[in-house]
C-alpha positions as protocol buffer text, in pm:
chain_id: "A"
residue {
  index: 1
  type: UNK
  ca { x: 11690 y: 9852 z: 10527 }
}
residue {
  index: 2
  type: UNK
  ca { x: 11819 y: 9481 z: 10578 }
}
residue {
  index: 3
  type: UNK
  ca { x: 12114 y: 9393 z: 10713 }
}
residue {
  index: 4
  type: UNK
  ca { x: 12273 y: 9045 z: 10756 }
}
residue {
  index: 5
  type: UNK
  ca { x: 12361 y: 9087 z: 11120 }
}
residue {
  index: 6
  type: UNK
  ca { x: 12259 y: 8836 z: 11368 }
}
residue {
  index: 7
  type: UNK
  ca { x: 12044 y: 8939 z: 11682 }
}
residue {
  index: 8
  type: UNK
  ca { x: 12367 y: 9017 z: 11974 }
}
residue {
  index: 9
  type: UNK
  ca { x: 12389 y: 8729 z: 12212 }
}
residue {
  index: 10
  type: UNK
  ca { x: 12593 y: 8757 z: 12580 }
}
residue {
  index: 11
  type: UNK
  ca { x: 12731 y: 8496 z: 12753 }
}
residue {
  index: 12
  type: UNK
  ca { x: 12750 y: 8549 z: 13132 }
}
residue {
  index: 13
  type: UNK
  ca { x: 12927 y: 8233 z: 13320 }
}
residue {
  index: 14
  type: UNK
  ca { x: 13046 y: 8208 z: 13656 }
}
residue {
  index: 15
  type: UNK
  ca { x: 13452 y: 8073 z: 13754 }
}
residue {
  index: 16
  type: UNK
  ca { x: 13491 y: 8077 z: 14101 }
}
residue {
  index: 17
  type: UNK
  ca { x: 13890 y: 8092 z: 14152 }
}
residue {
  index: 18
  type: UNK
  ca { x: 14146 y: 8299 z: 13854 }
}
residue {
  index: 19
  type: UNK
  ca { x: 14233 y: 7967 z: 13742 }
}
residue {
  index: 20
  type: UNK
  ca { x: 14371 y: 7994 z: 13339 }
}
residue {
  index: 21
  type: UNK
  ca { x: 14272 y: 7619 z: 13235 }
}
residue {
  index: 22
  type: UNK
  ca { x: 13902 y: 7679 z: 13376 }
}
residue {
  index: 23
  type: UNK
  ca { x: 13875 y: 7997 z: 13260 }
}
residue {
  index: 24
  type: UNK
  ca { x: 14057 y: 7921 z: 12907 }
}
residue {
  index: 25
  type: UNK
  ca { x: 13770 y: 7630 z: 12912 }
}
residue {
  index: 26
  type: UNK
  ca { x: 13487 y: 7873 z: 12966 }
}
residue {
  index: 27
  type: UNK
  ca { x: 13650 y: 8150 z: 12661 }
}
residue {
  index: 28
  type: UNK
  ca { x: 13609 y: 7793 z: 12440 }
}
residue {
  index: 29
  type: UNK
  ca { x: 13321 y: 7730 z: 12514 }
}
residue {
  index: 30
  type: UNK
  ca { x: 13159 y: 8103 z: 12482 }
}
residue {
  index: 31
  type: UNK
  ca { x: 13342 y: 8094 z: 12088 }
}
residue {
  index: 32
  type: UNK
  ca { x: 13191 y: 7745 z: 12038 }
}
residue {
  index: 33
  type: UNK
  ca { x: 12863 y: 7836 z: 12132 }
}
residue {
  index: 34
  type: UNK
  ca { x: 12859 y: 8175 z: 11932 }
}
residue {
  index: 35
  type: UNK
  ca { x: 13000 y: 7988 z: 11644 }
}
residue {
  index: 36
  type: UNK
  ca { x: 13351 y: 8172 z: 11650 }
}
residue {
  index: 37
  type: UNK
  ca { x: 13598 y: 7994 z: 11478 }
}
residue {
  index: 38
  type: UNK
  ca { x: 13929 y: 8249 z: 11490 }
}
residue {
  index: 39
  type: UNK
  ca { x: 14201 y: 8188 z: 11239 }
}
residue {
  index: 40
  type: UNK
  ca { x: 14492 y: 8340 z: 11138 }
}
residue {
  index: 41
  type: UNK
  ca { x: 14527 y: 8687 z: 11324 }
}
residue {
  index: 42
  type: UNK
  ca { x: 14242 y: 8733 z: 11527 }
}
residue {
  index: 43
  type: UNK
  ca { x: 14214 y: 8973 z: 11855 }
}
residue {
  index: 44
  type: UNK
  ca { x: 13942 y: 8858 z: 12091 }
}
residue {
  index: 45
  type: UNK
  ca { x: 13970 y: 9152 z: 12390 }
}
residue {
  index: 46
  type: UNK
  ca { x: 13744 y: 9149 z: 12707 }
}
residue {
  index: 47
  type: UNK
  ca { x: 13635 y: 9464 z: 12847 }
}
residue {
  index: 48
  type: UNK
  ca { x: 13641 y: 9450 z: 13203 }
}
residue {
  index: 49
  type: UNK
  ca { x: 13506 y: 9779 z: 13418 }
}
residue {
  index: 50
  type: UNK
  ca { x: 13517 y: 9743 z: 13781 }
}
residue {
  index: 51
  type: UNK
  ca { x: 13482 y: 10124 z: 13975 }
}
residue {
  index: 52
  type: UNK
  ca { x: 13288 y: 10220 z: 14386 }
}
residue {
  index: 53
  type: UNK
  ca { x: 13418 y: 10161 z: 14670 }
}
residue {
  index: 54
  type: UNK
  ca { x: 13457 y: 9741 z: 14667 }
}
residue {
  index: 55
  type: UNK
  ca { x: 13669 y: 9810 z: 14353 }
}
residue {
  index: 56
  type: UNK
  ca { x: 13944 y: 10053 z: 14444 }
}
residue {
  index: 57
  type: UNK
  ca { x: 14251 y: 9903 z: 14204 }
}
residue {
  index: 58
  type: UNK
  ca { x: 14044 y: 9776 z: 13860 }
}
residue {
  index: 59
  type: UNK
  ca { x: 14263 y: 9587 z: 13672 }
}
residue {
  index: 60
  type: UNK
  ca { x: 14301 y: 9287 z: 13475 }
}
residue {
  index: 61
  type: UNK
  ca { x: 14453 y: 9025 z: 13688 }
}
residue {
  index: 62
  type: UNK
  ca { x: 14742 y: 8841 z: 13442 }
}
residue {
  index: 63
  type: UNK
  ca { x: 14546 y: 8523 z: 13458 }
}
residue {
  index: 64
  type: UNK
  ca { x: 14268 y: 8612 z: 13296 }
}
residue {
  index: 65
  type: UNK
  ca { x: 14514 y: 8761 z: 13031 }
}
residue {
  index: 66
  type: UNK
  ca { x: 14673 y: 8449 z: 12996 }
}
residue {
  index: 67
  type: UNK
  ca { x: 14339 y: 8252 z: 12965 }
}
residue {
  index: 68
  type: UNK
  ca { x: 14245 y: 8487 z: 12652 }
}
residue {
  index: 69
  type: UNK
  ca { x: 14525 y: 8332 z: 12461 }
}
residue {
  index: 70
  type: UNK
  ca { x: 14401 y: 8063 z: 12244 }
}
residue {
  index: 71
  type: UNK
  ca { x: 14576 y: 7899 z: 11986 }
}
residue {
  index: 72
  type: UNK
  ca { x: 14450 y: 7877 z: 11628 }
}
residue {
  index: 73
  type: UNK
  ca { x: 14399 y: 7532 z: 11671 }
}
residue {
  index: 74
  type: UNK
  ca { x: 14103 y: 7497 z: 11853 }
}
């Protein structure tokens, strides 16, 4: 069987403070290096899973949200 998938790849970067522009800089970057070019409709969704005893409220704090919303026009 051959398929024309590509071996997976993860990016793992730090950002030190919820800060949209850096972290709406590091999203860019991840798509650039993957060779992502979204157009038209395109959904890019993190999964974020947080759970124990340090973690008590997961959520998705509203700037990362934010960040994840990229124009077209990259």
């Amino acid at each position: 069987m051959t398929t024309n998938a590509t071996r997976p790849q993860v990016i793992i970067r730090s950002c030190d403070a919820y800060h949209v522009p850096t972290i709406r800089t590091i999203i860019r970057e991840g798509l650039q290096q993957l060779k992502i070019h979204p157009t038209g409709r395109t959904l890019l969704k993190p999964n974020l899973v947080s759970s124990g005893n340090l973690f008590d409220h997961a959520y998705t704090r509203a700037e990362f949200t934010e960040a994840f919303y990229l124009p077209c026009a990259m």
